[in-house]
N, C-alpha and C positions, 0 to 999 in steps of 0.2 A: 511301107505301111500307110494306109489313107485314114483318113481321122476318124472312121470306122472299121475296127482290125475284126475280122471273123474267126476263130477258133471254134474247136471242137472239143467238149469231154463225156469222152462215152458218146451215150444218143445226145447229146443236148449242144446245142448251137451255141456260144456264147459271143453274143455282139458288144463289141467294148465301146465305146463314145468316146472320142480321143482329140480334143479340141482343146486342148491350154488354153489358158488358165482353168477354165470351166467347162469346159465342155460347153460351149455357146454352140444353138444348134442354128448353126449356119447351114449355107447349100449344100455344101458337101459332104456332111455331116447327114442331112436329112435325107440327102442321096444313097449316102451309105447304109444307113438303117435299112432303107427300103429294098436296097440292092441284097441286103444279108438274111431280109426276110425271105426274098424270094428263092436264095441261093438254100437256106434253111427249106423253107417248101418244095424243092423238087429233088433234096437229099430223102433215097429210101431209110439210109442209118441216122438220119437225125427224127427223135420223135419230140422237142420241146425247145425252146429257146428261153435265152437269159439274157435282158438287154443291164449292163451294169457299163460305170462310166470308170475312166481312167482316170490317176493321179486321184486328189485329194475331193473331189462330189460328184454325183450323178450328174446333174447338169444345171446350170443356173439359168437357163430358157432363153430366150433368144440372145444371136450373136450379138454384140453390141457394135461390133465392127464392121457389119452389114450393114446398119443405119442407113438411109438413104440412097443404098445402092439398088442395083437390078436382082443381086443376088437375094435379096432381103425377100421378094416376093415369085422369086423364081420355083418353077415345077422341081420337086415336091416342096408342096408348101407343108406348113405344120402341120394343117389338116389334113392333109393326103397321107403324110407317115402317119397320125394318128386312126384316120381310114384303115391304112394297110394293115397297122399292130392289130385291131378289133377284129380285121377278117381272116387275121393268117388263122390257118388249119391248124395248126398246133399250136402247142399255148405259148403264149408268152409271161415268163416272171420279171419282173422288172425288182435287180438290185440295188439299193438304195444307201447310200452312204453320203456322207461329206451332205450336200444341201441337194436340193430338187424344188427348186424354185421355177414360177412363173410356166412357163413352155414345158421347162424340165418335169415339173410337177403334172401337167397336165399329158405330156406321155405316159407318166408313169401310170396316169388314172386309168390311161385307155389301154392297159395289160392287162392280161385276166387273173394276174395273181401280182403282189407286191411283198417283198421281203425286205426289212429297214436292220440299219442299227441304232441300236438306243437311242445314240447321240447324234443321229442324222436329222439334219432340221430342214422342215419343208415350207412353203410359204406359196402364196399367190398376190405377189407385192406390186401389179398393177397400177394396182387407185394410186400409188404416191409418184406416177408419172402422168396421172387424171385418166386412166383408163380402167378396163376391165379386164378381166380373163377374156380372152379372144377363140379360144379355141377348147372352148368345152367346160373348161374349169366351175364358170358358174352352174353347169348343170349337173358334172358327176360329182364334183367335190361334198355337195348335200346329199346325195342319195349315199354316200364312204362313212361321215360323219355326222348325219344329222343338221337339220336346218341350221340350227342356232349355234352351233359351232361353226359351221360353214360360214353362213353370217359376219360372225364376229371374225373370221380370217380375213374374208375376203374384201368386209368394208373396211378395214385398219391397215392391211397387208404385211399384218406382225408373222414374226416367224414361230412357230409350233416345232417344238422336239418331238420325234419318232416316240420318243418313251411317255409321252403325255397323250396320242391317241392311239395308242395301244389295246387292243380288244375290240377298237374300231370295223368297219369295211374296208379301209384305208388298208390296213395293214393285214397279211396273211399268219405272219412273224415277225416278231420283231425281237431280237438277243443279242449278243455277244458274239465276240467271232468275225471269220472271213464270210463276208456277206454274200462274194459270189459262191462260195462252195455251200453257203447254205441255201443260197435260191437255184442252184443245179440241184440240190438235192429235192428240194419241192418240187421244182419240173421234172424230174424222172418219176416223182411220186404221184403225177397228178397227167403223168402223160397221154394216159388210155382215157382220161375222164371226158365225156360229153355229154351234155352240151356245155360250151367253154363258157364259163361267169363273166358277163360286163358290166360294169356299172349301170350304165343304162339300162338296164334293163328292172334296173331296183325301184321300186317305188318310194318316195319321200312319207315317211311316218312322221308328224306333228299334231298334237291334238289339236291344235288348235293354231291351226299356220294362218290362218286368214287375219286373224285378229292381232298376231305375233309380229307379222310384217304389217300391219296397219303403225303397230305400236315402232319397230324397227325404223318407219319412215321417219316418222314424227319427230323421234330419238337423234335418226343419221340426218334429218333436214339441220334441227338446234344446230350441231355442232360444224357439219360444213358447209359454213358460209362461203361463197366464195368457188367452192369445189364441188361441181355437177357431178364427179364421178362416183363417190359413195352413193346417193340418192339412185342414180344407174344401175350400181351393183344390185341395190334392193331392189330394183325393177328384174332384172334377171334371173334372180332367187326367185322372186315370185312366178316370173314363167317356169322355169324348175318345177314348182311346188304344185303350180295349177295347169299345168299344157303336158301334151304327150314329148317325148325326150326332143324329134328330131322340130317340132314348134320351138321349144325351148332353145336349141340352136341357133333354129332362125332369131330369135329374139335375139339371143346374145349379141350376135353378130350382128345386127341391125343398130344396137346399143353402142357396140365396140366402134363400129364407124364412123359414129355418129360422133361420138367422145375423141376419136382421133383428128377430129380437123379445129376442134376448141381452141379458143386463146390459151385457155386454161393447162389443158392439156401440153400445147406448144412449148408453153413457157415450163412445166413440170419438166418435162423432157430438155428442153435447153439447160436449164439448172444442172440435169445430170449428165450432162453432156459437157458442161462446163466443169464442173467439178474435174473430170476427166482430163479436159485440156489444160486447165490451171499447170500441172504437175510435169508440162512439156515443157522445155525452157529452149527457145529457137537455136542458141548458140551451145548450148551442155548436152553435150552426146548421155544418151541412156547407160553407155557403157560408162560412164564416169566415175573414178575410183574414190570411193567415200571416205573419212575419219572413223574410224569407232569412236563411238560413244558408249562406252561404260559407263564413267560417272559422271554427274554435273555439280556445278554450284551455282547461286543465286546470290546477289547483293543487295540486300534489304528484306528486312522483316515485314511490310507491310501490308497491305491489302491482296495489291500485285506480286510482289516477292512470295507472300505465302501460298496464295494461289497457283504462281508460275511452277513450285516447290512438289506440291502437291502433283501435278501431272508428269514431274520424274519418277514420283514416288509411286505412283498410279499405274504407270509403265515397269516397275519393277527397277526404276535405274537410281542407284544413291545417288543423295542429292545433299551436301552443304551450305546450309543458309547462314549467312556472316551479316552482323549488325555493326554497328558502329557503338549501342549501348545496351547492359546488360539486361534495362527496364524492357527497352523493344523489342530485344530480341526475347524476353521471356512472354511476351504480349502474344509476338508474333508466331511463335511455338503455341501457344493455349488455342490460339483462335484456330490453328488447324486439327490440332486435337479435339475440338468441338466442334467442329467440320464434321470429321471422321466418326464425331462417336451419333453424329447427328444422323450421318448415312446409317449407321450400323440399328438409331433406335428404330428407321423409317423400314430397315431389309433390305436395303441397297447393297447393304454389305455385311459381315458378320463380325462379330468380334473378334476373329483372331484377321480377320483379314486387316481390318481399321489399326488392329496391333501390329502388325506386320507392312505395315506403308509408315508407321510412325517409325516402326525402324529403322527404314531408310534414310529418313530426314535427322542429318546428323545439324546442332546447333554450334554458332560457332563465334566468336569476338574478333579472330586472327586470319587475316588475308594469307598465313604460310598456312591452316589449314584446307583453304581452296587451290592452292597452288595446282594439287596434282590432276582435277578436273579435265574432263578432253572440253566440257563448254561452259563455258560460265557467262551469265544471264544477269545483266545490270537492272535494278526493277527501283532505283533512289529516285527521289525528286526530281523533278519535270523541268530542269536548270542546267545549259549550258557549262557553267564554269563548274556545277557538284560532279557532272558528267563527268567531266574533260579530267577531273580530280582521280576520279574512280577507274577512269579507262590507262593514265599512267602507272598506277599503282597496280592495276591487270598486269601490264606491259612489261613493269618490272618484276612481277609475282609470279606469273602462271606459265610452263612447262611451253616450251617448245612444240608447236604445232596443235596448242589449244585453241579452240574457235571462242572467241571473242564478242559478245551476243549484247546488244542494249536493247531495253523494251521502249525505247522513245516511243510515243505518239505523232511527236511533231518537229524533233529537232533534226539539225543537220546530222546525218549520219559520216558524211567526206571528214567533218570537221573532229566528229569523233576522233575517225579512223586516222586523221593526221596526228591526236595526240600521241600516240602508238607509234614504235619502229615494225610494226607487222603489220599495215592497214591490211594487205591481204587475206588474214585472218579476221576482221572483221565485218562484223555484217547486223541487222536487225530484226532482233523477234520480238513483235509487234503483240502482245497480245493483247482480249480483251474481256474486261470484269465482269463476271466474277473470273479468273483467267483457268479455274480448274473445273468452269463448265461452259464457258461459249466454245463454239466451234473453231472463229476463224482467228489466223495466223498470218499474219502480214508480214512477209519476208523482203525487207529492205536490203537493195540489190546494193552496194557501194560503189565508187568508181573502180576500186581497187579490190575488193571483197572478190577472192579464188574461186574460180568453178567449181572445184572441189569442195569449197567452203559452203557454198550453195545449196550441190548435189546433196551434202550431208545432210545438213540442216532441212531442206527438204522431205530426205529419209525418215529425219527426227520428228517432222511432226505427223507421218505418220503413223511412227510409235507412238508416240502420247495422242493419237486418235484426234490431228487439228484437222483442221480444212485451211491449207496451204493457198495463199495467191501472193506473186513476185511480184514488189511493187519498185519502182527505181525511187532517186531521194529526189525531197520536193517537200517542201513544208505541208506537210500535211499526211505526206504520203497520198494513199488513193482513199480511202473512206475519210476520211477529218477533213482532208484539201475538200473534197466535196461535202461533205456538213458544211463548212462555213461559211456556204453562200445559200445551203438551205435554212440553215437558221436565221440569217442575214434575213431572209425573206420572209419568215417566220417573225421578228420581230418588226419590221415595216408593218406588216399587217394588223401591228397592234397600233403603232405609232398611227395607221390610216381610219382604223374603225374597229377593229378585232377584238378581241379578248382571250386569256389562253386557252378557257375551255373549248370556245367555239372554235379556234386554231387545231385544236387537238383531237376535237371531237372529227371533224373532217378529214383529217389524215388519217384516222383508225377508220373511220367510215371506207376509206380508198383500200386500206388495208394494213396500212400500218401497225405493227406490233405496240408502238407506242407514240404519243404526239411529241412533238418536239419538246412541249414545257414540262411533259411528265417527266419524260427522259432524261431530261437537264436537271429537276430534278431528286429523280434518282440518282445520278451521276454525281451531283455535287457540283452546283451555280458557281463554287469559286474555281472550279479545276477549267473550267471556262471563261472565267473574270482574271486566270493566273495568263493564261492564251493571248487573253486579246491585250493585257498591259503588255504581256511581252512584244507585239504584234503594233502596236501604239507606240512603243520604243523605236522599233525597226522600221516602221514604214506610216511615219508622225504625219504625212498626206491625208491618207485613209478615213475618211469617218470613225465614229466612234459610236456605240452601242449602249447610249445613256440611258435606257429602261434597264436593261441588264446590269447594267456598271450601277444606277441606285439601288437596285433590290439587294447586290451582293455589298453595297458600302453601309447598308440596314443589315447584316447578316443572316441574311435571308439564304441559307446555302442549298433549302431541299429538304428530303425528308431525314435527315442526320440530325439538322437542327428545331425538326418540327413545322419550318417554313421553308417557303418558296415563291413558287410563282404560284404554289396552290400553299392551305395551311393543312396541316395534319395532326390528326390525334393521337395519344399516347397506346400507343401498342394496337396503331391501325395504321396499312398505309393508303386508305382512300386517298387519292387527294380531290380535296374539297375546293372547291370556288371561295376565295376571299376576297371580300367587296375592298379591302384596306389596297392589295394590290389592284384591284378595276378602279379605282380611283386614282391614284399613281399613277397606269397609263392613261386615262382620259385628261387628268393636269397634266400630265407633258406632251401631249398632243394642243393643250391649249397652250401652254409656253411657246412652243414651236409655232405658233399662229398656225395650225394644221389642222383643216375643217373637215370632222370626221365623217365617214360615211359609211351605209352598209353594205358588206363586203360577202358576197354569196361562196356558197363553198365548193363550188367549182373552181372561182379563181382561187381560192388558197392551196387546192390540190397542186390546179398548173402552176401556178408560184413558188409553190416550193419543189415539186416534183422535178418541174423542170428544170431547176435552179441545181439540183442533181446531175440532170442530163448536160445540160450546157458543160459543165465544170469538168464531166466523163468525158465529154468531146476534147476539150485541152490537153486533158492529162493523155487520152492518146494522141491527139496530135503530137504531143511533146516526149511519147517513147515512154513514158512513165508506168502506163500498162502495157503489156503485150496486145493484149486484145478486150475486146469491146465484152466478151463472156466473162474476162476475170474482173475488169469490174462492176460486175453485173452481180458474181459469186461474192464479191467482199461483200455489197449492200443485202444483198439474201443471208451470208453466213456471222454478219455481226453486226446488222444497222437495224434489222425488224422489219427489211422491205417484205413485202408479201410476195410468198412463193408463187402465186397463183397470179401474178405477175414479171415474173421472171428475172425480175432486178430492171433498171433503169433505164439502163439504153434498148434493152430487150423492149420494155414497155414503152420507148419512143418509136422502135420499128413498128408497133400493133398499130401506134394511132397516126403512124405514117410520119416522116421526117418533113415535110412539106408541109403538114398540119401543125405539127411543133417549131416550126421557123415560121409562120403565119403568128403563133398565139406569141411566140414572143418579141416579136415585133411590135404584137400590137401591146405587149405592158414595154416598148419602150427599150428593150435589149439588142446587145448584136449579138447574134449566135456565132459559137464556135468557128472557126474556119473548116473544122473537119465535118462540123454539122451541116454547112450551109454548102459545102459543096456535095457532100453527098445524097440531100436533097435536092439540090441543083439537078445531080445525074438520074433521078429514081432510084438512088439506092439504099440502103439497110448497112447499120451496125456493125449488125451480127447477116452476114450475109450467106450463111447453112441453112 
């Protein structure tokens, strides 16, 4: 069987799409189709064809595994099967089930009949790799659904259920049932009809599209900053709405080109491509046999603990939270309870759902009732010796071949794993706050931490829905090891001439989700002031961070306490400029004899920015990440780096490695060894 299987029922052709996972319409695949339209047109007893896909969706649009290859662009292209499906003689139904995304979606458009199930969900998710529909989408998909639903798909690239555009052009039928026996039944019913319907051929009805898309720009400019492909889209739509179909074409594709060589675009597409490789671990065969995870538990009721708690219970997996006292652990039970019912008032969730995840979280005072857990999740205090306390008492508690899990940020993990007679069982899930809504998951690899233990753990976050990257141990790991030389830079820059707003203001300007003083904080000034004593103990050499270290010995902790590096109002969290702290840094600029000066916000980008880059260079030198993408994915999936920059090292390969070991020579640095040789050679990072 070739990844296009041909059968017959009765008169009607049925071509199956047969490409694992998704039916990604690779070469062969595109080949196929085309082969079975032609084998369909010169059969006298076939009068209709049914193109419907194997396994669990129609098709999710292009192979992702062709990426970059020759197959990616080889004869027949997407447009040529789409060509061939509009001209065959006989109709084509296209059955729809599971998703019909991107490519997939836009075959489907180009059959003259389409048959869904309910629950089958379509999209044209483009724009969130900076591009557009390439192959027709922007033109038929409005002439199915109407401008303005078109619109709102194609510049968001959200997915739409079958049962929500129902009645549409989109759909012929859409019900319950085997999807291919109902879309053979509509081909045999509509066998003898001509002339066969194409979309294109429909004209765009809006009353008033000229002024809708004037407003639509306006609307898609506001909000994506940063990302030229929305504003695209709407350019596209407009050809749609005002040129004859095959102008419209052309524009797209003119559009699509154009969008394909972007920085923007580039780095969209690496992020997803990274995400991808994260999950490859060079030494852990794919075949590698996992733990079940049934149940979990957690240790500590806190911020973390209840959050970590939450995403078992999210997943459907029991989950035991164990406190040490009866106050916190009932604290730390309410505040997910008002989590939950906070989801349920917004419609996130409904009430028996929010009822039904508190069920899982069983509370608890006694380490014999986490015993039976397959993983249990350390989430206490950010302390060596509470650790080392709580990883014994695991050791001697919990079941034979339970994986053994700390949420450190920044401790030694080996040291953990030694307090334990099973280091192999140990390992670290890194998470981060709020921890039952960021993405990413920082799986700290231990010396001794089982493949097995890995693989599972792995598996696990993608149950609970993280974004997974495998970091080795290293004070810091990979996101924090690199914070602390960009915040490091971040405060010089006050101590030289700066202030926090103008600090903050320029890295949201670059792209930054947040500046570093907001960030801090939100996070909590002391959970960084607990760091650096620690840090000051261990390595009494080092400088020390005297603006930071006054503001938190004034308990200035962030917006918890109402101050910070900004001050805040009660039951708002702007944060405000405070001339009390602009004066604290400008007197310790004058204590320091340190003659201020003005400090443009380009150099604060490259200073901190690349104060990122340099640090990613080490930590691969040093084996720490696997590769130059996954630390690219931690600062995209939990630091606030800007997508449309593609994380760190991604955005030192754009401005050239040559260019970036020039700027930082010249504020005075030595670059990485891994940086300055691969500039040395002309080379890149990320070298795909």
């Amino acid at each position: 069987m070739g990844p296009a299987e041909y059968s017959t029922r009765g008169t009607v052709a049925v071509i199956t799409l047969n490409n694992p996972p998704v039916n990604g319409l690779g070469h062969a695949l595109r080949r196929g189709i085309v082969d079975g339209l032609d084998r369909a047109a010169a059969d006298p007893g076939v009068k209709a064809v049914v193109l419907a896909g194997a396994g669990k969706s129609f098709s999710a649009g292009a192979d992702i595994r062709e990426f970059g290859t020759p197959q990616m662009t080889a004869d027949p292209s997407l447009h040529a099967v789409i060509q061939a499906v509009e001209a065959s003689p006989k109709p084509v139904v296209a059955a729809i089930h599971g998703v019909a995304m991107g490519g997939g979606l836009e075959l489907a458009l180009a059959c003259h009949y389409r048959v869904a199930a309910s629950n089958a969900q379509v999209a044209l998710p483009e724009v969130k790799l900076g591009l557009l529909p390439g192959a027709g989408g922007t033109q038929r998909l409005p002439r199915a659904v109407g401008l303005e639903t078109a619109l709102n798909m194609i510049v968001s690239g959200t997915t739409v259920s079958a049962a929500q555009l129902e009645g549409t052009r989109l759909f012929d039928a859409v019900g319950e049932g085997d999807v291919v026996e109902r879309a053979a039944a509509l081909a045999e019913t509509v066998a003898d009809r001509r002339p066969l319907p194409l979309l294109r051929d429909l004209a765009i009805a809006h009353p008033s599209a000229e002024g809708f898309l004037a407003f639509a720009r306006g609307a898609v400019g506001t909000v994506s900053r940063g990302y030229p492909a929305p504003r695209r889209c709407v350019d596209a739509l407009a050809a749609a709405a005002s040129q004859p179909f095959e102008e419209g074409l052309r524009v797209e594709r003119d559009l699509f080109l154009s969008l394909l060589g972007t920085t923007e675009s580039r780095a969209l597409r690496h992020a997803f491509f990274a995400e991808r490789a994260a999950a490859k671990i060079a030494d852990v065969p794919e075949d590698t046999e996992v733990r079940p995870i049934r149940s979990a538990a957690v240790i500590g009721a806190g911020t973390m603990g209840g959050g970590i708690a939450m995403n078992f219970a999210n997943a459907g997996i029991p989950v035991t939270v164990l406190e040490a006292e009866r106050a916190r652990l009932d604290q730390g039970i309410a505040t997910i309870r008002k989590s939950y019912e906070g989801s349920a008032r917004k419609g996130k969730l409904t009430s028996a759902q929010a009822e039904e995840r508190m069920g899982l979280i069983r509370p608890t005072l006694s380490y014999t009732d986490v015993a039976s857990a397959d993983i249990v999740v350390e989430a206490v205090f950010e302390d060596m010796a509470v650790k080392q306390a709580v990883f014994k008492t695991l050791d001697e508690t919990m079941r034979a071949g339970a994986i053994l899990a700390s949420n450190t940020s920044t401790l030694d993990l080996d040291a953990l794993a030694r307090s334990t007679r099973r280091p192999a069982d140990v390992i670290g899930t890194h998470f981060f706050s709020p921890a039952h809504v960021m993405k990413l998951l920082e799986v700290v690899r231990g010396a001794a931490t089982g493949k097995d233990v890995l693989a599972t753990v792995m598996g696990l976050a993608r149950t609970i829905k993280k974004t997974a990257v495998v970091s080795g141990v290293c004070d810091g790991f990979i996101g924090n090891r690199m914070l602390e030389p960009y915040l490091r830079q971040s405060l010089l820059l006050l101590e030289e001439g700066a202030l926090p707003a103008q600090v903050d203001r320029a890295l949201e300007s670059f792209g930054m989700a947040m500046g570093p003083f907001r960030m801090n904080d939100l996070a909590g000034n002391d959970i960084g002031w607990s760091i650096r004593k620690r840090r000051y103990r261990e390595h009494p050499e080092t400088g020390r961070s005297l603006i930071a270290d006054r503001l938190c010995e004034q308990g200035r902790f962030g917006q918890k306490t109402g101050a910070g590096w900004y001050r805040y109002e009660a039951g708002r969290r702007d944060a405000l400029p405070d001339p009390a702290v602009d004066e604290m840094i400008v007197t310790d600029s004058r204590e320091r004899g340190v003659a201020r000066r003005r400090i443009a916000e380009d150099e604060i980008v490259d200073r901190c920015v690349l104060a990122l880059v340099n640090e990613g260079a080490k930590i691969l030198e040093e084996g720490i990440a696997q590769r130059a993408s996954d630390v690219d994915l931690v600062y995209l999936a939990g630091y606030g780096f800007p997508p449309f920059r593609g994380g760190p090292m991604f955005y030192a390969d754009t401005v050239g490695l040559t260019t970036v070991v020039r700027r930082m020579k010249g504020f005075g640095w030595t670059p990485a060894p891994r940086l300055a040789r691969l500039a040395g050679e002309g080379q890149t990072f990320n070298r795909s």
